[in-house]
C-alpha positions in Angstrom: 93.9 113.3 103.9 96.3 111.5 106.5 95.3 110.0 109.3 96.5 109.5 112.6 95.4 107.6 115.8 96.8 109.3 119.1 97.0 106.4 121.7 96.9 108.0 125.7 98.8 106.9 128.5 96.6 105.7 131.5 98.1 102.3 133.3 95.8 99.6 133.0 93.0 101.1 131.6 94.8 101.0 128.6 92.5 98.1 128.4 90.0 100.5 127.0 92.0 101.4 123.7 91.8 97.9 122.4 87.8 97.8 122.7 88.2 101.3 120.7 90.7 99.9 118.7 88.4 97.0 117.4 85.7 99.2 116.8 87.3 101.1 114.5 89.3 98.6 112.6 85.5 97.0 112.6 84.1 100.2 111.0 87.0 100.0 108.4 88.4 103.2 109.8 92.3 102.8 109.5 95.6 105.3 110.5 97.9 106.5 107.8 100.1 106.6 111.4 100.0 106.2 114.8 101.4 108.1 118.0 101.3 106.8 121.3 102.5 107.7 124.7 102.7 105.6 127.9 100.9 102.4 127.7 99.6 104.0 124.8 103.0 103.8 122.8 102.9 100.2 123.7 99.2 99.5 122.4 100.3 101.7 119.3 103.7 100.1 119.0 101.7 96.5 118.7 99.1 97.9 116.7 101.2 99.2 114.7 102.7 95.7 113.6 99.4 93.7 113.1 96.5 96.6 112.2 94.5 93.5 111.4 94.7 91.6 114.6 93.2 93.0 117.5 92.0 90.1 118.8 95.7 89.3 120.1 96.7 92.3 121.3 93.3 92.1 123.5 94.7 88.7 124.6 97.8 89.6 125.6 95.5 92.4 128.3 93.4 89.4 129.7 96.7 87.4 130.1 98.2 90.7 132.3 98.6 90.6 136.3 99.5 93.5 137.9 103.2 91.6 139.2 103.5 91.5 135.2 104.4 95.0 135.0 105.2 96.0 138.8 107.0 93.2 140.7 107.2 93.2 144.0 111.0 93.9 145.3 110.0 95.3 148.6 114.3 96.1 149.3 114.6 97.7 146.2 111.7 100.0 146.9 112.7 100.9 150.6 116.2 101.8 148.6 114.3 104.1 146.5 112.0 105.4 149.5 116.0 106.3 151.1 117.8 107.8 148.4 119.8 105.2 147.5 117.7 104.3 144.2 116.1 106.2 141.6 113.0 103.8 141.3 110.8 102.4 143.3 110.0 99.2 140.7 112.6 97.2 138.2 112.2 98.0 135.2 112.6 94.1 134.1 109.2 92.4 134.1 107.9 94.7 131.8 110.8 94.6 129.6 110.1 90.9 129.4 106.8 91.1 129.0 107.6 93.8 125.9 110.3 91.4 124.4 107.5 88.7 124.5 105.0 90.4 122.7 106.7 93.3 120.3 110.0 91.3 119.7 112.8 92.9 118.0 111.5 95.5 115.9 112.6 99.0 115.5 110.0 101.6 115.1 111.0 102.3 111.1 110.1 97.8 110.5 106.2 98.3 111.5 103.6 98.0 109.1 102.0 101.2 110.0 104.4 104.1 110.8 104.4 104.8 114.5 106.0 107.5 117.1 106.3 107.1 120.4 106.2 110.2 122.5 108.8 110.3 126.1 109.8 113.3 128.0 113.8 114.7 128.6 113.7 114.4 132.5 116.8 116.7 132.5 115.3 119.4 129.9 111.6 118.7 130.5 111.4 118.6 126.6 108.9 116.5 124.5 110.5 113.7 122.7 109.7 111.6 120.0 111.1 108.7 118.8 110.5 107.6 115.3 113.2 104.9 115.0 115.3 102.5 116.6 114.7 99.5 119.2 111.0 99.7 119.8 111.2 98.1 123.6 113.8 100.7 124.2 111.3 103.2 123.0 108.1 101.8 124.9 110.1 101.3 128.3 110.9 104.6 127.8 107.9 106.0 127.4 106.1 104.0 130.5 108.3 105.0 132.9 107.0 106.7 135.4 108.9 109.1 137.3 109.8 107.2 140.7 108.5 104.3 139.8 110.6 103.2 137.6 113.9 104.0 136.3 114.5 107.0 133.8 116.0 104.9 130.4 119.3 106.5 129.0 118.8 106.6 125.4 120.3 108.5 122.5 122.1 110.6 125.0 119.2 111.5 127.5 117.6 110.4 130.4 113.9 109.5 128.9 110.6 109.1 131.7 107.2 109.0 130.8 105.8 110.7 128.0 102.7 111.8 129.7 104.4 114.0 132.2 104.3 116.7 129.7 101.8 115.2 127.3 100.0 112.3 127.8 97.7 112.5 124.5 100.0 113.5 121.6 97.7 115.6 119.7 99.9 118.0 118.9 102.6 115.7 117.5 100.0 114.1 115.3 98.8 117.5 113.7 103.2 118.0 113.5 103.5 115.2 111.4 100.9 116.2 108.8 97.7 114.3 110.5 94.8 116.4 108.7 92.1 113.6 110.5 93.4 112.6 114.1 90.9 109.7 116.3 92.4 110.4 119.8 92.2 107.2 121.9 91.6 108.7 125.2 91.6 106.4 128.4 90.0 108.4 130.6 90.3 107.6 134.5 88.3 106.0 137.2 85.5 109.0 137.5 83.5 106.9 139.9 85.9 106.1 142.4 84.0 106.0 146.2 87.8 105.6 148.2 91.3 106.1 146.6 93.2 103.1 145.3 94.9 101.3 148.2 98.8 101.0 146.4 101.3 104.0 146.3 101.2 103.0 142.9 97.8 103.0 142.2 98.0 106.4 144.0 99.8 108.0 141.9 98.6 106.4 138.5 95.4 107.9 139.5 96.9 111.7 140.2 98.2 111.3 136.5 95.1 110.2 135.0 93.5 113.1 136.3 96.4 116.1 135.5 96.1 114.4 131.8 93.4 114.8 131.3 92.8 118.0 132.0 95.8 118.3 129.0 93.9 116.6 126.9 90.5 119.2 127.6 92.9 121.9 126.3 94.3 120.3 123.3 90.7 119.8 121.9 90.5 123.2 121.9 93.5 124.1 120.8 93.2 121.8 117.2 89.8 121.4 117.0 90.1 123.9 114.2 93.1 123.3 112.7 92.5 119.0 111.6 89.2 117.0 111.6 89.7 116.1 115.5 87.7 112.7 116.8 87.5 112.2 120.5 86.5 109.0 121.1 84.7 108.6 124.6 86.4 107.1 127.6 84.2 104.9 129.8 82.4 107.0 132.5 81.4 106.3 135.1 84.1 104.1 135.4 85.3 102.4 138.9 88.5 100.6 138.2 91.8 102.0 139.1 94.5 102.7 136.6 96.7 99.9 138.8 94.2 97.1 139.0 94.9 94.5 135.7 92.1 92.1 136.3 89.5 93.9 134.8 91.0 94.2 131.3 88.2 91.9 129.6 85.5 94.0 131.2 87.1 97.2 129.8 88.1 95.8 126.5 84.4 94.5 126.0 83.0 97.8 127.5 85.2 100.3 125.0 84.1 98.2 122.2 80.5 98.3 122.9 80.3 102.2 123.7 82.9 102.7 120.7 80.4 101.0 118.5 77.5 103.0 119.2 79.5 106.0 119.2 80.6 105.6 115.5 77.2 104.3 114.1 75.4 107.1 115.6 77.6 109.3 113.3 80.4 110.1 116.1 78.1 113.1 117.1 80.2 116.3 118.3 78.6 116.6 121.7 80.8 112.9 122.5 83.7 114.4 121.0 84.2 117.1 123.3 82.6 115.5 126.2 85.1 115.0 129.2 84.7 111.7 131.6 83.4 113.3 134.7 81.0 115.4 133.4 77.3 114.8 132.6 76.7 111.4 132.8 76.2 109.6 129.0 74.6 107.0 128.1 76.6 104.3 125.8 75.1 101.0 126.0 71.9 102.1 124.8 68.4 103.8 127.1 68.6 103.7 131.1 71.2 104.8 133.2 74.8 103.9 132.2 76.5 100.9 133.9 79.4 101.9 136.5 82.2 99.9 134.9 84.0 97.7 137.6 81.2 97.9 140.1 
């Protein structure tokens, strides 16, 4: 049977997929691929390089501040807010920050196979890239419409792949995935105010559309391929724009990751949806409101 792992986008709490990702290279559960899309294309891009070393990608989180991947250019963003740019946020701290960490690799040099999934902003078509630059590819993927610039590549204008699908399920099963783990990152559930940034604003509105996607590719391939769902971390009370609490989500996803795949990965988790009735991963007694 081949495997896949299907890595969601979800800003910072991308966080989470390393604690799941530790987990499950803990429990000896490996990918025969991997798909990402958003910051999940640059977790599965890294991954996808060293499967045995999840320690640094996890340092590489803690290491992140927010100006890492959204500088501050306050004339270039009142350009956008006029018309006169078609971004709101340079593209170029996160670029470094990607050269730094992935290097030069193309997507075909990994040492598991890996697809990154981006959307045509001129079509609205899925696209998935299998080879060349793997920056290229990532940038593409994490750019968010108006925040930051489409990236012209192989003849089209490429945003974010989670504008038309954030968890790539169905590009797993497309590729021959018979077993697919779906790293979900969930969003903040517990939330008492809105986050405070436009960005934060709208990282939260796209955690929320998502997964609602995500809901309805479950049932879609449920039947089709062995489908795991790993749970996000709910309640959960840290925005999708704040990067200082990647330790706390990193050591979180682990923990509840952990439990969830000793205790046999029981279907009611897999289905489950953040937001719903409360669970209980770290053990008896009410579960902990991550960022609290």
């Amino acid at each position: 049977m081949a495997t896949a792992f299907v890595l969601a986008g979800g800003g910072s709490l991308g966080a989470t997929e390393v604690g799941m990702l530790a987990a499950l290279v803990e429990a000896d559960v490996h990918p025969d691929f991997v798909v990402g899309t958003s910051v999940g294309a640059a977790n599965a891009v890294w991954f996808a390089q060293h499967p045995s070393d999840v320690d640094s990608l996890a340092d590489i989180w803690v290491s992140l501040k927010r100006t890492d991947v959204f500088p501050i250019r306050p004339v270039r963003g009142l350009l956008g807010l006029l018309g006169f740019r078609d971004h709101l946020v340079p593209q170029s701290g996160l670029r470094r920050l990607l050269e730094r960490s992935l290097g030069s690799v193309d997507l075909t040099g990994t040492v598991v196979p890996v697809h990154v999934g981006a959307t045509d902003v001129l079509s609205g078509e899925e696209v998935l890239l299998s080879s060349g630059n793997a920056v290229d590819a990532v940038l593409a993927s994490t750019a968010i419409p108006a925040v930051f610039p489409p990236l012209h590549l192989g003849g089209r204008y490429l945003v974010d792949g989670g504008a038309v699908n954030n968890t790539p399920v169905s590009h797993a099963v497309d590729l021959g995935a018979d077993r697919v783990w779906v790293l979900p990152t969930g969003y903040a559930c517990a939330l008492t105010s809105p986050p405070r940034s436009a960005i934060g604003i709208a990282l939260q509105a796209l955690t929320l559309l998502v997964n609602h996607r995500l809901e309805l590719d479950v049932e879609r391939y449920r039947d089709q391929v062995e489908l795991r769902v790993v749970p996000p971390l709910c309640p959960l009370r840290v925005s999708p724009g704040d990067f200082s609490r990647a330790r706390e989500l990193i050591d979180a996803a682990f923990a509840s990751t952990r439990e969830w795949l000793a205790a046999g990965c029981p279907a009611g988790a897999v289905h489950q949806v953040c937001g719903s009735a409360p669970r209980k991963p770290f053990g008896s007694g009410a579960p902990p409101v991550v960022g609290q």
